[in-house]
C-alpha positions in Angstrom: 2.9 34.2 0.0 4.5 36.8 2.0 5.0 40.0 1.2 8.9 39.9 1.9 8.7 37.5 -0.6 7.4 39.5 -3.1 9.5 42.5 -2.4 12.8 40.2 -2.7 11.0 38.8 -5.8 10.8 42.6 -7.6 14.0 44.5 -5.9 15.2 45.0 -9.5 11.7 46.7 -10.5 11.9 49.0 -7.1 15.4 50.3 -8.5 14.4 50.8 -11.8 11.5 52.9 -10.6 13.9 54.8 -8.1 16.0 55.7 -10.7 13.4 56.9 -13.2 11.7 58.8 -10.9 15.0 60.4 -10.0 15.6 61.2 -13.3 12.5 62.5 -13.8 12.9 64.7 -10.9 16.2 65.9 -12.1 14.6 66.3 -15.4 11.5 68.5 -14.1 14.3 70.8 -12.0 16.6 71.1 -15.4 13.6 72.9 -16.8 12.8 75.2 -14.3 9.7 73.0 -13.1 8.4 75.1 -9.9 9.0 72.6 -7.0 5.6 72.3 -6.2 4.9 71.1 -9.5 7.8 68.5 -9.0 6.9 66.9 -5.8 3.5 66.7 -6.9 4.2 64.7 -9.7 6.8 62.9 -8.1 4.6 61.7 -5.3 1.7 60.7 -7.8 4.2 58.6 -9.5 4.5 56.9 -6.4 1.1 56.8 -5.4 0.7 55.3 -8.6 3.4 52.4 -8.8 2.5 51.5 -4.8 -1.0 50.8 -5.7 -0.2 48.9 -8.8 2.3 46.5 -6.5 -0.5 46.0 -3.9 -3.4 45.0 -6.1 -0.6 43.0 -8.1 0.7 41.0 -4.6 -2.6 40.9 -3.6 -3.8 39.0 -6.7 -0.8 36.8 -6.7 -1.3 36.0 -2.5 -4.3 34.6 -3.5 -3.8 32.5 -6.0 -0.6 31.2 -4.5 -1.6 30.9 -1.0 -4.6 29.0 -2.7 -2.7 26.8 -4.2 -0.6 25.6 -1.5 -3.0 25.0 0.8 -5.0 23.1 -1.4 -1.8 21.0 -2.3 -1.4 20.3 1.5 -4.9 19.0 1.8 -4.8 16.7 -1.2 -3.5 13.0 -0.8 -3.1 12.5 -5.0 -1.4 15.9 -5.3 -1.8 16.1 -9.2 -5.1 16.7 -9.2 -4.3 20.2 -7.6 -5.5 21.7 -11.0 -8.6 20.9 -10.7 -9.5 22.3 -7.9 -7.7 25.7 -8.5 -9.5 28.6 -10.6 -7.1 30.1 -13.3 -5.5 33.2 -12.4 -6.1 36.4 -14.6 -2.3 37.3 -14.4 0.4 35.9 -16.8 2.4 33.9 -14.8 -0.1 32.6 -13.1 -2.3 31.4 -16.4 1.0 29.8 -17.0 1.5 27.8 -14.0 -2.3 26.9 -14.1 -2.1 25.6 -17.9 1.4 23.9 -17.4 -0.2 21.9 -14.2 -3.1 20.9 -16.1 -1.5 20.1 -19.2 0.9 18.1 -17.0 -2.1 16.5 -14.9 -3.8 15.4 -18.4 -0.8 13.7 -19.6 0.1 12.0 -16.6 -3.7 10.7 -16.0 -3.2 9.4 -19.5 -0.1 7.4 -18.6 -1.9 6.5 -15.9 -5.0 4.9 -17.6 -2.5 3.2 -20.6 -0.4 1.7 -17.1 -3.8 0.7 -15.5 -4.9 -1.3 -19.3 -1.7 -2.8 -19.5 -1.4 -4.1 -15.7 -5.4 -5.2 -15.7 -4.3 -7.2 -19.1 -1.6 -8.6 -17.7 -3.4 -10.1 -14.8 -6.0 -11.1 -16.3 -3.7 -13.2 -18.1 -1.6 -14.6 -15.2 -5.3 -15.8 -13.8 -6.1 -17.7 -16.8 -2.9 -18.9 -16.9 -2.9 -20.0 -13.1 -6.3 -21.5 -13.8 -5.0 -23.4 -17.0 -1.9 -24.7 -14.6 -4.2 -26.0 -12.0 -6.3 -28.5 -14.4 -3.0 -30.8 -15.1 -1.4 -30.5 -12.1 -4.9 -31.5 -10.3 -5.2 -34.7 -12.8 -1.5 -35.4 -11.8 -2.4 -35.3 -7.9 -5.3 -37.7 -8.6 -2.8 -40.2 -10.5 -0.4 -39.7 -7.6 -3.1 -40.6 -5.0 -3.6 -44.2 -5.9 0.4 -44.7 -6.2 2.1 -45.7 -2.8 5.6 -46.1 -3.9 8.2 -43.9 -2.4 9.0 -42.6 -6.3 4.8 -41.7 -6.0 5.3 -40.0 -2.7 8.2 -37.8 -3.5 6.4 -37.1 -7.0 3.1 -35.7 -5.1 5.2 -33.9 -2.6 7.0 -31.5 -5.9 3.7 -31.5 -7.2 1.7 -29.6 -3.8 4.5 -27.9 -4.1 3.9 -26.6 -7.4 0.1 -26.3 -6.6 1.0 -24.0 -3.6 3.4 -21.8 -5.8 0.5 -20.9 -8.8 -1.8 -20.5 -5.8 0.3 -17.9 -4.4 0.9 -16.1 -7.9 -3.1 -15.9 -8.1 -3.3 -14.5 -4.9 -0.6 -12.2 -5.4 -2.1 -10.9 -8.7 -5.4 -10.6 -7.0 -3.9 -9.0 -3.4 -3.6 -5.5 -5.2 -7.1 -5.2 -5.9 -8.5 -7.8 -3.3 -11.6 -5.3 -2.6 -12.6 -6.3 -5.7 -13.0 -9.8 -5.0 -13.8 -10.5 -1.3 -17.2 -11.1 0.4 -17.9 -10.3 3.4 -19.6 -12.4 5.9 -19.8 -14.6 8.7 -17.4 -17.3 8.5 -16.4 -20.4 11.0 -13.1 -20.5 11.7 -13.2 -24.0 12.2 -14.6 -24.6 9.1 -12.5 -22.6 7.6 -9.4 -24.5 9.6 -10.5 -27.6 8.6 -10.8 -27.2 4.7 -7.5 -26.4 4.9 -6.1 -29.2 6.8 -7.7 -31.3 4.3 -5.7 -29.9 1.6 -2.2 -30.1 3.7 -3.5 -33.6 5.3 -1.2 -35.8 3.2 2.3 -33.4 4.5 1.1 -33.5 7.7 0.7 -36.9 8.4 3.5 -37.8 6.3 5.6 -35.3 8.6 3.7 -36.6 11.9 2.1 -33.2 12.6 0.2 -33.1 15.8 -2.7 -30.5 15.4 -4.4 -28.9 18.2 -7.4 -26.9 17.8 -9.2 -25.0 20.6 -11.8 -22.4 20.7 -12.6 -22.5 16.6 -16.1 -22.6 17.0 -16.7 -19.2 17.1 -17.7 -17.5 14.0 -15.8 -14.3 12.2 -16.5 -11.8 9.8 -14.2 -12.1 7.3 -13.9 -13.6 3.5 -13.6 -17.3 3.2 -11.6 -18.0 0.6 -9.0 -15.5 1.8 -8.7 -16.7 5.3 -8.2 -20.4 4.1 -5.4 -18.9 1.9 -4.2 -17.1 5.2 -4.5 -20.7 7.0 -2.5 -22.5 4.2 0.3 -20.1 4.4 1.3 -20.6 8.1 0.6 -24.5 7.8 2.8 -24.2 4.8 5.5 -22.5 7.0 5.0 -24.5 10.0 5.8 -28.0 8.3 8.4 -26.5 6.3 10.3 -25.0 9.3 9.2 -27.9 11.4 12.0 -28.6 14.0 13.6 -31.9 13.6 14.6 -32.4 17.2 11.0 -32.8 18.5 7.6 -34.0 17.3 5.9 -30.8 15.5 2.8 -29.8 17.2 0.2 -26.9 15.7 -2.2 -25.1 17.8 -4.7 -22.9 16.5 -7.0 -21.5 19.1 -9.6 -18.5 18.8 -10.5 -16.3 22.2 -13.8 -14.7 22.0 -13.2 -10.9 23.5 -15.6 -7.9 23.8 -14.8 -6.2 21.1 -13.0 -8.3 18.5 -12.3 -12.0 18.3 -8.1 -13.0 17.9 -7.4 -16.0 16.5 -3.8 -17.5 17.8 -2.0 -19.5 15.2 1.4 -20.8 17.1 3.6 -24.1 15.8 7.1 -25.4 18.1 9.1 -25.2 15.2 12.7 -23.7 14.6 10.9 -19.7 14.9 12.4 -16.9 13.7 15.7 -14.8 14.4 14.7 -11.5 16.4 16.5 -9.6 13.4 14.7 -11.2 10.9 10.9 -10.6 12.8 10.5 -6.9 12.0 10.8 -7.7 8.2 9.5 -11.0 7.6 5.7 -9.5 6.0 8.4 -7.1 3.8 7.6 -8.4 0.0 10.3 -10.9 -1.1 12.2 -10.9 2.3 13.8 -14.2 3.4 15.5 -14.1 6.1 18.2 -17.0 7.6 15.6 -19.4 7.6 14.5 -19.0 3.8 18.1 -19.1 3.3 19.7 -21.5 5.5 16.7 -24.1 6.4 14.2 -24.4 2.8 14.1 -22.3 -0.2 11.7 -19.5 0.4 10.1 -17.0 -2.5 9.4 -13.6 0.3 5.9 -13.6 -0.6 3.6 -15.2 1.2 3.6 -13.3 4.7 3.9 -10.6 2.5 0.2 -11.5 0.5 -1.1 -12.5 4.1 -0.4 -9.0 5.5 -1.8 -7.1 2.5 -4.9 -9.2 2.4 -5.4 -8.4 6.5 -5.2 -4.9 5.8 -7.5 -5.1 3.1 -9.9 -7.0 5.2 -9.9 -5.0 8.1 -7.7 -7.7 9.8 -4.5 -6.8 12.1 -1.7 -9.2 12.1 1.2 -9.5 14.9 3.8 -12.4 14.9 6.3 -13.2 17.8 8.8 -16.0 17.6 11.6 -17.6 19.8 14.7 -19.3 17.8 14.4 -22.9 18.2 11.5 -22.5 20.7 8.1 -21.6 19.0 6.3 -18.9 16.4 2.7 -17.3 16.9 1.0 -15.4 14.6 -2.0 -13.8 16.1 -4.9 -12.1 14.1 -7.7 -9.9 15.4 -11.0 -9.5 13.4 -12.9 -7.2 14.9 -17.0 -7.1 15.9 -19.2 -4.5 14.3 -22.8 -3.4 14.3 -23.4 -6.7 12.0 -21.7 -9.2 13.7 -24.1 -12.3 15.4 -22.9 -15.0 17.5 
C-alpha cells in the first residue's frame, strides 16, 4: 500500500478537515481570540489529525501489504485467511471475516464435490469390474469358434474390453498416486504381456513386431506402463497403413542418466497440425475422424499417467511415412541394473 494511495483514498476527509479548521479559525478571530491563541490551536489541530492519519496508514500498510504478499506466495490462494492475523481496524476485521467466512464455505463445497466425485468413481470401478467378468466369458466362448461370424464377434468384443479398460484408467488417472507402485520393472516383460493381449489383432492384421534393446530394466509401475503399451499398439493397428505390411519396433537405449524407450510403427502418422494437440483430452484429429472412430482419450490418459510417474513423453510423426513415441524414465539414487 502506498501512501498516494491512501491520500487519494481520504481526499474528501482532508477537505472536510480544511474546512473545519478554517472555520474554526474564522470562528476563534470573530471572538477576538488573540492570534497567538489561534495559531496555536490551529496547529495542534493539525498536529493532531496528521498523527492520527499516520498511525491509521501505517496500521492499514501492514495489514494490506501483508496480505498481498502472502496472496502472491500461495499456489491455493483461498487459504490466504489463514495465514493472515485479523486486523484491529474496522474495515480490515471485515475483509478478514468475509475471506474466512468465504474460505469456510468454499472448503465445504469443496469436501461435498470431493464425496460426490470419490462416490462416483468408486462406482464406475465396480462397474468396469462387473463389465469385464461377461465380456471375458464371452472372449473365452469366442476363442474356440473359427468361423468368420466368431472372428468379427471377438474383434467388437476387444474392442469393448479396450473401451471399459480405458474408462478405469481414466477414472483412476486423476488420482493415479494413489494407486501406483514403484519399482523396477522389465520392459520386455512388460512389452510382452501386452502383445499377448493384442496377439489375436496382430496376427490377424499381419503385424511384424520388432523389439530391440527391451532387456533393460525401468523404474516405473507395471500395470501402468502395460496400459501405456496397449494404447500405442491399439493405435498402431488401428492406423495401420494399408499400402504396406505394418511393422512395430519398440527398442529401449540405455543412457547415463535415464533410459528412453522408442515406441515407432510405419503406419499412416499424424498431420503436423494435428501433433501439437493429439495428448489434449478428447482431441481427434483427421485421423480419428477420417481413418477409425476415435474417443480423444487415450493419449490423453497416457500423458497424464507419465507425468504422474515421473515419465516425459514426446511424439513425432510423418503423414503416410511413420509415428514415434519416445518416453524417458529417468535413473535415481535407487535404480540397479
Amino acid at each position: 500500500m502506498k501512501i498516494s494511495d491512501f491520500i487519494k483514498d481520504r481526499v474528501h476527509t482532508y477537505l472536510a478537515a480544511l474546512i473545519c479548521l478554517s472555520m474554526s479559525a474564522v470562528f476563534l478571530r470573530a471572538f477576538k481570540a488573540p492570534l497567538t491563541m489561534s495559531l496555536i490551536l490551529v496547529t495542534i489541530g493539525v498536529i493532531t489529525f496528521l498523527f492520527s492519519e499516520l498511525w491509521d496508514f501505517y496500521r492499514k500498510k501492514n495489514f494490506y501489504n501483508t496480505l498481498t504478499s502472502q496472496l502472491d506466495m500461495l499456489d491455493r490462494k483461498y487459504l490466504i485467511s489463514e495465514l493472515i492475523e485479523r486486523p484491529d481496524f474496522y474495515e480490515g476485521g471485515l475483509i478478514y471475516d468475509t475471506l474466512y467466512e468465504t474460505n469456510k464455505s468454499m472448503c465445504d463445497r469443496i469436501y461435498q464435490h470431493n464425496k460426490k466425485s470419490k462416490e462416483l468413481r468408486e462406482y464406475i470401478e465396480m462397474w468396469v469390474h462387473e463389465v469385464k467378468l461377461p465380456v471375458a466369458s464371452l472372449q473365452l466362448m469366442m476363442h474356440n469358434h473359427h468361423d468368420e461370424l466368431s472372428i468379427k464377434a471377438a474383434e467388437q468384443i476387444r474392442r469393448i474390453d479396450s473401451y471399459t479398460d480405458q474408462v478405469l484408467y481414466y477414472a483412476r488417472s486423476e488420482y493415479a498416486e494413489k494407486d501406483y507402485l514403484i519399482n523396477e520393472v522389465s520392459l520386455n516383460r512388460a512389452f510382452a504381456n501386452t502383445a499377448v493381449k493384442y496377439r489375436e489383432d496382430i496376427l490377424q492384421n499381419d503385424i511384424e513386431l520388432e523389439t530391440d534393446g527391451l532387456d533393460v530394466n525401468v523404474m516405473t509401475d507395471s500395470k501402468w506402463l502395460e496400459y501405456i503399451f496397449s494404447q500405442f499398439l491399439a493405435n498402431s493397428i488401428k492406423y495401420r497403413s494399408s499400402e504396406r505390411q505394418s511393422i512395430i519396433n519398440i527398442s529401449a537405449e540405455n543412457r547415463e542418466k535415464s533410459i528412453l524407450l522408442i515406441f515407432r510403427d510405419n503406419g499412416i502418422g499424424i498431420p503436423q497440425k494435428d501433433q501439437p494437440h493429439i495428448f489434449d483430452k478428447t482431441f481427434t484429429g483427421e485421423n480419428g475422424r477420417v481413418h477409425a472412430k476415435s474417443t480423444g482419450m487415450g493419449l490423453y490418459i497416457v500423458k497424464n499417467l507419465c507425468e504422474k510417474l515421473g515419465h516425459s513423453i514426446e511424439v513425432s510423426s510423418e503423414k503416410n511415412k511413420y509415428t514415434e513415441f519416445r518416453i524417458t524414465f529417468p535413473k535415481n539414487d535407487f535404480y540397479r541394473m
